[in-house]
C-alpha positions, 0 to 999 in steps of 0.5 A: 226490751224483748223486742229490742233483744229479739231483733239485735241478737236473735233474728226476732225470736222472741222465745229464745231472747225471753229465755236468755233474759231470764237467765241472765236476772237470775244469775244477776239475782245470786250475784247481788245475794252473795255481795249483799250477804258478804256485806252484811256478814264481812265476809269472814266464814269460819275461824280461821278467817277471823285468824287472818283478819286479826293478823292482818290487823295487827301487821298494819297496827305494828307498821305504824308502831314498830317502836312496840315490837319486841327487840329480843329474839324469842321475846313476846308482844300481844295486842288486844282486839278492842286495841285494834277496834279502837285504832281502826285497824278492825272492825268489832269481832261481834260484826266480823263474825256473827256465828260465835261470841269472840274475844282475841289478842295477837301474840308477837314473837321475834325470830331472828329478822322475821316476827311471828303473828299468833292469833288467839281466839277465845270463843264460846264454841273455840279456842286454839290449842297450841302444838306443846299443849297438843303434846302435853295432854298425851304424856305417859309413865309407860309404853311407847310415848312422850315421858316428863322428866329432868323438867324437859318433856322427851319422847321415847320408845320404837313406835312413835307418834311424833312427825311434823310437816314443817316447810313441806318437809318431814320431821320428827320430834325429839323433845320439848325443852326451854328452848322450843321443840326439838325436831330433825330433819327425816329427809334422807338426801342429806349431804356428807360432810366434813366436821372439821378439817383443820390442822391439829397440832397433837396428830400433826395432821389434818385430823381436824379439831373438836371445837364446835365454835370454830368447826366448819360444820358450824359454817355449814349450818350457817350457811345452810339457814342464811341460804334457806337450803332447809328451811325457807324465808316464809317458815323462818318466824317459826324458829328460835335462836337456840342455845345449843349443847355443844360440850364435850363428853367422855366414853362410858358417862352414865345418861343421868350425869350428862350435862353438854349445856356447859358450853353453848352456841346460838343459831337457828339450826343444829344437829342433834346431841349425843344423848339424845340417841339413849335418851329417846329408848325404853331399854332398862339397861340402857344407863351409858348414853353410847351403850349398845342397847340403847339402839333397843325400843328406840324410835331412831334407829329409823335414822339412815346413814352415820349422821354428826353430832354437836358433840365432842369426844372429850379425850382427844383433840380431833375425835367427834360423836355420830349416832345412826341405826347402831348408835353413837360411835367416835369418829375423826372430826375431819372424816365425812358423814351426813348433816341431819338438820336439827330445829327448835320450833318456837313454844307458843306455835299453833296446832292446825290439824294432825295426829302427829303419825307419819301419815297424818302429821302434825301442822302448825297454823 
């Protein structure tokens, strides 16, 4: 073989070709060590890869019995992984991965025409935490922080560690209610546009009319999610179908008596309430949700431009809620100012990494 190699490539050098076939079993040598070392281990390294194979399997285990997947937007399904092993979707998790003893079931959760895989791991050495239970585990009954109450978790105060990379994109946490998690948008090139245009009979004039079951801003954010502007196909599982507060409210209500849930609206998207504005500041005479000081130990009066809300004026018919850095105002339905999208992030998402402060947000697995 040395002579052969000597002579055909390297003139008779014997040196050099004895060197070059040395070189080339060692790297022959690694490359056989690491396929038999994948072999033997299953190639699965850490958790998160144990993640994946358990997604995977489940997809598969569901595409063959997709009479067991759930029918309801936001309705849950879990399989077991002895489930799994036993359909011969997976290998036994204690021949995947040799590094921890693990038990696991996959949740499934609908959304819209998009399912949601979550794995659920439980190891000797790991267990996931899920974005709401991250949260939870900071609530506060002073300061700055996310406060419990009315049996809806919100944040509240100026400085605020609740920022969220969601589809490459910045948002912040409002609240945590029975929908999900309540986030907007921070982005700020967001478009102007019109709440409602239409002909109103009690101005005769197209001041538009305060109705959001029939407002054009309510096209906008349907055309918005069909059309992924804000949120793209790949990061739809996430999202509930929320019902929405969309009722009506007069000048001067007192936070405590605020009730907009009366009427509600399903989607996916929507824009942020009138009270979330008061709701979300620390100042002790802040009682009405459109009083001045509720701009005072707030965290959005960070929020730029004059952004619409879900909610109507109650005293007319053309009038419509807008909060910015001074607060919520009235303005005409048929007027421009900004969309803010506004999301529900399903309950049962997981916590990949983050602190939740600007710099370091929360990510979601």
């Amino acid at each position: 073989m040395l002579d052969f190699v000597a002579n055909k490539f390297f003139k008779g050098n014997k040196n050099i070709a004895f060197i070059v076939l040395a070189v080339g079993g060692i790297v022959i040598f690694i490359i056989l060590i690491i396929i038999v070392a994948n072999i033997f281990s299953g190639g699965i390294k850490d958790y998160s890869g144990l993640e994946k194979e358990l997604v995977n399997a489940t997809e598969k285990y569901y595409k063959d019995n997709s009479n067991l997947l759930p029918k309801e937007d936001n309705n849950v399904v879990s399989v077991n992984d002895s489930t799994l092993v036993e359909g011969k979707y997976i290998k036994d998790l204690s021949k995947l991965y040799k590094k921890d003893t693990c038990t696991a079931k996959v949740e499934v959760i609908k959304s819209g025409e998009e399912y949601l895989y979550n794995p659920i791991l439980t190891c000797e050495n790991y267990k996931p935490k899920t974005l709401v239970d991250e949260l939870t585990s900071h609530v506060v009954a002073s300061d700055s922080g996310l406060y419990y109450q009315n049996n809806e978790y919100v944040f509240k105060g100026e400085y605020i560690n609740n920022y969220v990379k969601f589809d490459d994109k910045l948002w912040r946490i409002v609240k945590i209610d029975d929908n999900g998690i309540k986030m907007y948008l921070v982005y700020e090139d967001l478009d102007e546009y019109t709440w409602d245009d239409r002909y109103n009979l009690e101005k005769q004039s197209d001041y538009g009319k305060n109705v959001y079951d029939t407002s054009r801003v309510k096209v906008y954010l349907e055309d918005a999610y069909n059309n992924n502007k804000y949120v793209s196909n790949k990061f739809k599982k996430y999202l509930v179908n929320a019902n929405w507060c969309v009722d009506s409210i007069k000048e001067n209500t007192p936070i405590s008596n605020i009730n907009l849930c009366s009427k509600t609206a399903k989607g996916f998207i929507g824009l942020l309430g009138v009270d979330d504005y008061a709701k979300a500041s620390l100042e002790t005479t802040c009682k009405n949700f459109d009083d001045v000081q509720c701009v005072n130990y707030n965290y959005m009066i960070e929020l730029n431009y004059t952004n619409w809300t879900l909610n109507a004026y109650s005293g007319d018919t053309y009038s419509v809620y807008a909060v910015d850095s001074n607060g919520v105002d009235i303005y005409r339905a048929s007027s421009e100012r900004r969309i803010r999208p506004t999301v529900y992030l399903n309950s049962h998402v997981l916590l990949s990494s983050g602190d939740g402060s600007e710099n370091n947000p929360y990510i979601i697995k």
